[in-house]
N, C-alpha and C positions, 0 to 999 in steps of 0.2 A: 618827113611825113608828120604835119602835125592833126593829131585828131580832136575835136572838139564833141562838147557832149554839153548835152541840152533836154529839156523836155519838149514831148512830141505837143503840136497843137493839131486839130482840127485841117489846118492848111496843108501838113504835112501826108491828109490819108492816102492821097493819091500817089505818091512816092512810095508809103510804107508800103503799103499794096503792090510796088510793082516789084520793094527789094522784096520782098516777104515770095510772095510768088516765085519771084524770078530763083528765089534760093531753097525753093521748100519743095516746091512743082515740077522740078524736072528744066526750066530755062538753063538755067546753067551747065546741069547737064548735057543736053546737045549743042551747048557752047563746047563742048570738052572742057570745062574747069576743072582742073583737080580739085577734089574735095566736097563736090557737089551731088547733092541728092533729090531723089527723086522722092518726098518721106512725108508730105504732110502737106494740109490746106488750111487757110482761116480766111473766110470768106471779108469780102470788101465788108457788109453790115457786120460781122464779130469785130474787126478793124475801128468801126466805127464806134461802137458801143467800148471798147476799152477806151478809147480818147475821153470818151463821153465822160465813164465812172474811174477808170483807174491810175496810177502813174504809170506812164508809156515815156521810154526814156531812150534817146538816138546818140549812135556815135558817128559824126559827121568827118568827112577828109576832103580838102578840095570841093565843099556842096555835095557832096553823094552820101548816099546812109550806107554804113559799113557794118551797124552793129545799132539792134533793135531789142528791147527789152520792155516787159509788161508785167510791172507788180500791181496785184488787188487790194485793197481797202481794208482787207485782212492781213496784210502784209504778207503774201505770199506770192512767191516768184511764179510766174505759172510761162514765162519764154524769156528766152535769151538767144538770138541769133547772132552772131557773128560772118559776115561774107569769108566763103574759104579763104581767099590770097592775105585776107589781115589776121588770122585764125594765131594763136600762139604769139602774141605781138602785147598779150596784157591788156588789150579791152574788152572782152570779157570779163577778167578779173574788176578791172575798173569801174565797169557797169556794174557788178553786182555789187561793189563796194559802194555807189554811191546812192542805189537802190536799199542798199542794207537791208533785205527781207529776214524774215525770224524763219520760212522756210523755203523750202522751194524745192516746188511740183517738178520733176525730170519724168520726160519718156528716155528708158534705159535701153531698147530697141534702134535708135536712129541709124540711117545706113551711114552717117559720119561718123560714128562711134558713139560708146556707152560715156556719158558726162561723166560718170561718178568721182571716178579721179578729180575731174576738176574741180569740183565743189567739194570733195572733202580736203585736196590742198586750200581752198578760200576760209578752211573752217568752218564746215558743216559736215555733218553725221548724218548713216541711215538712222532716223527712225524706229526700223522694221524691215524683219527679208520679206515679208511680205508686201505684193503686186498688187497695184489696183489697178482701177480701169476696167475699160470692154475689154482691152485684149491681154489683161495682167501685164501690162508695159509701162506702167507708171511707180516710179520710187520716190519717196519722199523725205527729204535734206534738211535739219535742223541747226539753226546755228548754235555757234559755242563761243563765246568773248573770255579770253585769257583762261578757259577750263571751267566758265559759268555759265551753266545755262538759263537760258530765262523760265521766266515762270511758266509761260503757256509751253515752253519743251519740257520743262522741269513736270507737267501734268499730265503731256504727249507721252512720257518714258513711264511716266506713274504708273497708268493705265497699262501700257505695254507688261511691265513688270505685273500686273495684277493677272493678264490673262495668260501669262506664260505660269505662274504660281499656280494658276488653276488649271491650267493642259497639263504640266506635273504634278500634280497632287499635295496642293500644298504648299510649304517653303522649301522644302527639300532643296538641301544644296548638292548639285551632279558630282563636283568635284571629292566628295566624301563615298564614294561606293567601292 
């Protein structure tokens, strides 16, 4: 099984749209595939507008798209699908590896399971316990290169540390009480 990997063009939408659906919508689902959910939508025009502005990046087997990724111009990861049966095979690892976003947006709700594991094995970190989103299902994953963070993490944790110092009162450190 060799997988090749590519960036997405324009010519591709119609494909992405139907792996994207077929794995997100429920197709798969009343296939009976294992490992297939019924969990989310992005319509053909969101589809299109990512080609448009961001990097859209395919993991291709035999001509078929197996594994679908979309980093923003911010450099943040905001999808990563992988088809169930290639799922655990390392391209998702490989996709995010050669996407290298500095974060990456996870809904931690999906009926395939919570990512978190996986990206913090790729070396990324929460953030923050705290949830965003409408429905508080979204966490967000910072990367770490050999235990250095970058600068816009290194600002991302500042802040964090500024407003946890001020919800206790201070600098007060817990571990001394």
């Amino acid at each position: 099984m060799e997988i090749k990997y590519r960036s997405a063009t324009m010519e591709d939408l119609e494909a992405i749209v139907r792996f994207v659906d077929y794995w997100l919508t429920g197709g798969a689902v009343s296939d009976h595939v294992p490992g297939a959910t019924h969990d989310f939508f992005v319509p053909a025009g969101r589809q299109r507008s990512y080609l448009a502005k961001y990097d859209v990046l395919l993991a291709i087997c035999e001509r078929l798209i197996v594994g679908w990724a979309v980093k923003t111009n911010r450099n943040i990861l905001i999808h990563l699908l992988i088809a169930a049966p290639f799922r655990g095979k390392g391209i998702g690892g490989e996709m995010l590896a050669r996407l290298n976003p500095e974060i990456v947006r996870s809904k931690m709700d999906q009926k395939s399971g919570d990512p978190a594991d996986f990206y913090m094995k790729q070396g990324y970190f929460k953030l923050s316990c705290e949830r965003l989103g409408k429905k508080d299902n979204i966490e967000l994953f910072a990367k770490v290169d050999n235990g250095v963070m970058s600068r816009y993490t290194e600002q991302a944790e500042s802040s964090l540390v500024k407003m946890r110092k001020l919800l206790l009162g201070g600098a007060r450190d817990d571990s001394q009480q």
